[in-house]
C-alpha positions, 0 to 999 in steps of 0.5 A, a space after each residue: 500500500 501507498 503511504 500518503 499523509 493526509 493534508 491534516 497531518 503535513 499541516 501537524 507535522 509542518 507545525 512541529 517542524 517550524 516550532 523544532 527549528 526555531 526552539 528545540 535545536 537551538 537547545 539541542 547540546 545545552 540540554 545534553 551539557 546541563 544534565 550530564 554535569 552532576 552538579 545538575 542531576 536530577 534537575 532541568 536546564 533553565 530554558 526546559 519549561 519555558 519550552 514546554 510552555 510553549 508547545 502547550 500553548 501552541 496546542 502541540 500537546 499529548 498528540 501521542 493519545 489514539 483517538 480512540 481515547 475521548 475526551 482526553 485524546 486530541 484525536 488522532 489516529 495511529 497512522 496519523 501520529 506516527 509521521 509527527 512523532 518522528 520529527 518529534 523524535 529527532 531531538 530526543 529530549 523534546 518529546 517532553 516538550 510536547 507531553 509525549 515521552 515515556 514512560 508518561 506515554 504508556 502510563 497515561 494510555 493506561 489510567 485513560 483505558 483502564 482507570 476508574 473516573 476516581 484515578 484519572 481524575 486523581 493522576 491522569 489528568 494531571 499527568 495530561 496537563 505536564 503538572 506532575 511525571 510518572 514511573 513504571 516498575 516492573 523489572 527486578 534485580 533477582 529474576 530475569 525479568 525478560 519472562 514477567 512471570 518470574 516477577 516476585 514482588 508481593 501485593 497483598 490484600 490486607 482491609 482497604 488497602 494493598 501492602 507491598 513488599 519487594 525490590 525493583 529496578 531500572 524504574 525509569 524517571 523515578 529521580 525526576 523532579 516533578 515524578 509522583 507516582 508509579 505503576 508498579 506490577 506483582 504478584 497478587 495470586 501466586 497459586 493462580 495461571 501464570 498469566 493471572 498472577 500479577 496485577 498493576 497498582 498505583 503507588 505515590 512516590 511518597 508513600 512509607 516504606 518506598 526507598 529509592 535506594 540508587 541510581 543506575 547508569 544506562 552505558 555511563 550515564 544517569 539519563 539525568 533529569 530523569 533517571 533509572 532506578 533501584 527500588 525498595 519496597 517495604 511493607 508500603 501500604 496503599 488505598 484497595 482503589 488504586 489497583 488498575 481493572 482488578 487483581 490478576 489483570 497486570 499482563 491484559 494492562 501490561 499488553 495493552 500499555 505496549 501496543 501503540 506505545 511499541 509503534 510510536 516507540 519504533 517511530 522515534 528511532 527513526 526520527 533519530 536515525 534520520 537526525 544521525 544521517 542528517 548530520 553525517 550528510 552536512 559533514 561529509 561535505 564539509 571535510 577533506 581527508 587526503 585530498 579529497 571531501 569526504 563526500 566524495 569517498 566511496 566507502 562514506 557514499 555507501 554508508 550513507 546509502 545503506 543508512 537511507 535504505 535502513 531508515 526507510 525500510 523501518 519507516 514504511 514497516 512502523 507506518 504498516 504496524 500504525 495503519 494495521 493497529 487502527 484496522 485491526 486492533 492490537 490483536 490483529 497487528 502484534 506482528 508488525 509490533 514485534 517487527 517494529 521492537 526488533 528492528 527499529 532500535 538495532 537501525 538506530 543504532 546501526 545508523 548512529 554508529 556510522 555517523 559517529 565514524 564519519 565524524 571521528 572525534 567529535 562523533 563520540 564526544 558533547 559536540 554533537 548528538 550521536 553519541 548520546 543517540 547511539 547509546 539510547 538506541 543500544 540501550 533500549 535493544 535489552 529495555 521494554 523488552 529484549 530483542 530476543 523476547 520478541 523475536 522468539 514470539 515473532 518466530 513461533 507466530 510465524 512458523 504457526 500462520 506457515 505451517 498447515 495443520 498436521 504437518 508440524 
């Protein structure tokens, strides 16, 4: 099928592009140099709320939402969004500017799927206004998380309120300034079917007996203002109403966090990557090595071409996956969701990582954004997911829709 862009999205798109030029790349290694300085950790450059005030009153506002989500979408589809959160992407700070970046995304697509008028009223409303910020807890330091069965962190029903007990980590945005709560998945029932067992529940940040114990670097950085986190939780107590659907519910919620989430996730890589290219292209043509502009050098025109390729390969994929959801549902388009998890890091990375080269020196240090785009995008081949969780269930989905009944 043909991908065209609606006249409705090249306007959105066109308006995210002028409000990127004039205020985000102007910022875009100022952001990088104030939270790599730990003197700043855990704090926001000056100019980053100005930004967001800005985007906000220009309406450029949490359009990450399906439509599906009413009253609190901004009414785009999938397909719609995906072309703007690329240009979004491009920076990849700025997808807070505009209320869009995770885990806040995936979060507020939960409380607005599943949450009771008591809870969205309580967190996701003013999570939609930029007011506060979230976190997720999921994975644990003492089973391979990668299998969320094995998850062992305790939530028990006790009177009017649920009591939690265990150790998390890698819970992302935990330090962040403004972050207020977490949705935290355990086990409620572990006698129950293995997907039954774990439930997702609302936990305030301030609650008694939560301990954010340290700090964890991503490949040498602590992803300042944000962060990733180890977390302990001991004996915390909080309201029966702030579990999510109901118990044994975590992996429904869970799936349905990580459906348009996936997509919009695999379209930030691309806005990277095309970011990665964009800045090989200028330089290449402006430095000469043996006598020669690099432009002109065989190896570096290739390298230029497989990126082109790699990128449009995946932009046409996460266009597919985005048009198939708004058809068919998550059901009918977790193929091309396990498609886009594997492939779209990996070409980030791949991408950043010859821009880097070309670059030489300056590839690998503050000067640019590569480095930190080339890291990002390594990282986050083992985060939401490691690429062989979704390549193994893309693999036996496969041979199963391959192989005619009986011949297996």
């Amino acid at each position: 099928m043909a991908f065209e862009l609606s006249d409705k999205v090249k306007t959105l798109r066109f308006q995210v592009e002028q409000f990127m030029e004039e205020h985000v790349y102007p910022h875009e290694l100022e952001y990088y140099t104030w939270t790599d300085d730990h003197e700043h950790l855990w704090t926001y450059p000056p100019f980053f709320e100005a930004l967001r005030r800005k985007a906000k009153d220009a309406g450029i506002w949490n359009w990450f939402l399906p439509a599906e989500y009413e009253p609190w979408s901004p009414g785009l589809s999938n397909y719609e969004f995906a072309p703007i959160m690329e240009v979004m992407s491009k920076v990849p700070w700025a997808q807070e500017v505009f209320n869009c970046s995770a885990p806040d995304r995936g979060n507020m697509e939960v409380l607005a799927r599943y949450g009771t008028p008591e809870q969205q009223e309580r967190w996701l409303v003013p999570l939609l206004e930029g007011e506060i910020r979230s976190a997720f807890a999921m994975t644990e330091p003492g089973v391979a998380s990668s299998d969320a069965t094995n998850l062992e962190c305790q939530i028990r029903r006790d009177g009017d309120h649920y009591v939690i007990n265990g150790r998390k980590w890698w819970t992302s945005n935990i330090f962040n300034p403004k972050c207020k709560l977490m949705l935290l998945m355990g086990v409620t029932d572990p006698n129950a079917e293995r997907h039954a067992r774990q439930s997702t529940i609302i936990v305030p940040i301030d609650t008694p007996g939560v301990e954010i114990v340290r700090p964890l670097f991503a490949l040498g950085h602590y992803d300042s203002p944000g962060g990733h986190g180890e977390v302990q939780l001991t004996d915390v107590r909080v309201p029966a109403e702030n579990l999510i659907l109901g118990e044994g519910r975590g992996f429904e919620i869970a799936q349905g966090r990580l459906g348009p989430g996936r997509f919009q996730y695999a379209m930030m890589f691309v806005g990277m990557a095309e970011r990665c290219l964009e800045l090989m292209c200028q330089r290449v043509t402006e430095r000469v090595a043996f006598g020669e502009p690099l432009a002109d050098k065989t190896s570096i025109q290739h390298d230029i071409a497989r990126s082109r390729a790699e990128i449009e390969q995946c932009r046409l994929l996460v266009l597919a996956a985005a048009d198939t959801m708004d058809r068919e549902g998550l059901k009918g388009a977790r193929n091309y969701v396990s498609m886009v998890k594997i492939v779209a890091p990996a070409m980030c990375n791949t991408v950043a990582d010859r821009a880097m080269q070309s670059f030489g020196g300056k590839g690998v240090c503050q000067d640019t954004p590569i480095a930190q785009i080339h890291a990002l995008s390594r990282f986050c081949r083992i985060a939401d997911g490691p690429d062989e969780v979704h390549m193994s269930q893309l693999g036996k989905r496969t041979i199963g829709e391959r192989v005619a009944p009986g011949r297996a």
